[in-house]
C-alpha positions as CSV (number, residue, x, y, z in Angstrom):
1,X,-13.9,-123.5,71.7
2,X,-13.8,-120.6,69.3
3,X,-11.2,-118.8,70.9
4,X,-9.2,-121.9,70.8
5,X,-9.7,-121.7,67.0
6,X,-9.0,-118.0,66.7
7,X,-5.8,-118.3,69.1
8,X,-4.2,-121.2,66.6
9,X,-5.3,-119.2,64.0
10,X,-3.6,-116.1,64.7
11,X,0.0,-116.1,63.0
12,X,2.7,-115.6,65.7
13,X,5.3,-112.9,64.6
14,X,8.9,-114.6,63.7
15,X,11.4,-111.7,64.2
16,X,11.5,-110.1,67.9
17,X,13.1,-106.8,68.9
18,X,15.8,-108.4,70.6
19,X,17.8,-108.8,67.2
20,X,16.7,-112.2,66.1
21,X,17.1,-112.3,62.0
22,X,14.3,-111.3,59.9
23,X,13.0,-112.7,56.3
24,X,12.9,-108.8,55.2
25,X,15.9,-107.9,53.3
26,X,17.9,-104.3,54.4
27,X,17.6,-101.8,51.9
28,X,19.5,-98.7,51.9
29,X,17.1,-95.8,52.0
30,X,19.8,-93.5,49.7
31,X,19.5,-95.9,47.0
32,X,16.0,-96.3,46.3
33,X,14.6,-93.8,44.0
34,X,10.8,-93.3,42.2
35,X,12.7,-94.5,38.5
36,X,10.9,-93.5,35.6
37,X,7.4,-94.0,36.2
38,X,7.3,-92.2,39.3
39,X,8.6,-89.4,37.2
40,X,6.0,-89.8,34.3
41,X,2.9,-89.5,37.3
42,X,4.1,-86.6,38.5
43,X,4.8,-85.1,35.0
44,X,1.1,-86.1,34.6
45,X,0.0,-84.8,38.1
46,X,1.8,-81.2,37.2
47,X,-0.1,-81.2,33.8
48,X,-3.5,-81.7,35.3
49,X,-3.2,-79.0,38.2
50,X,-1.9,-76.6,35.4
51,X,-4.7,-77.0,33.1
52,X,-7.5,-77.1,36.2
53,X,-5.7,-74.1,37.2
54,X,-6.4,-72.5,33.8
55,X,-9.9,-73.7,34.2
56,X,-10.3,-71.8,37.5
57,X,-9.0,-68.9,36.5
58,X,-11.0,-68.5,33.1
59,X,-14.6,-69.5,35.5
60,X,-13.9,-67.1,38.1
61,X,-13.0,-64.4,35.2
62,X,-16.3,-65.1,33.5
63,X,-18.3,-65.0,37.0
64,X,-16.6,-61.5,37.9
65,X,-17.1,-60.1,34.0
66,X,-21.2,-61.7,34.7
67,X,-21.5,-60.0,38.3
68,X,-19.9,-56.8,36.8
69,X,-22.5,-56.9,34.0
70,X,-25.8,-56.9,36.7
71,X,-24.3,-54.5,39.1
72,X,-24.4,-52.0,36.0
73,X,-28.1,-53.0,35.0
74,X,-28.8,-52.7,38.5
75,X,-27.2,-49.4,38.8
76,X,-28.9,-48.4,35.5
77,X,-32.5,-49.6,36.4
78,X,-32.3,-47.6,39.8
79,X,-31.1,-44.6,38.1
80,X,-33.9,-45.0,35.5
81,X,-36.6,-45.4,38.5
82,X,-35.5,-42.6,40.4
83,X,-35.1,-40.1,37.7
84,X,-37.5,-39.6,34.5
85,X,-36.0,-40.7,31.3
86,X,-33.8,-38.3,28.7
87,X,-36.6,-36.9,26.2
88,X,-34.9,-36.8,22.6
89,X,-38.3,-34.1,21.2
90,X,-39.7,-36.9,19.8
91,X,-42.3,-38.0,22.6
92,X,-43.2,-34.5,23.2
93,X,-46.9,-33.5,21.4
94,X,-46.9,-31.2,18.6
95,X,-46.8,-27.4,19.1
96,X,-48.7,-25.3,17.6
């Protein structure tokens, strides 16, 4: 019973490939273009990448310049452990 109701529910195709005429109208391929507003989303679509572009760049400059920045104190701190500090006179105890 319910695959009687599916099968006479099911919409039979009009148009066969045996060349039988179709409700779809033939449009030439050449002639169809995007028009104006495909233009305008792409316009749009070009701004965006440009400006997340800009983003990128300016994030991965700033993570670089950071990275840069703690390799040095790194570099410094070891330097500082392994050798004893520059002594300007000051800390040294009076002479006599």
């Amino acid at each position: 019973m319910i695959t009687a109701l599916v099968l006479a529910a099911t919409p039979t195709p009009t148009g066969t490939a045996s060349g039988t005429a179709s409700t779809t109208p033939k449009v030439d391929a050449d002639l169809v273009t995007p028009g104006l507003s495909g233009f305008v989303m792409l316009f749009v679509l070009a701004v965006a990448v440009y400006f997340l572009g800009r983003s990128m760049a300016r994030r991965i400059r700033r993570v670089n310049h950071r990275a840069r920045l703690e390799e040095q104190e790194r570099a410094a701190a070891a330097a500082g452990a392994s050798a004893p500090a520059p002594s300007d006179g000051r800390d040294r105890p009076a002479q006599d």
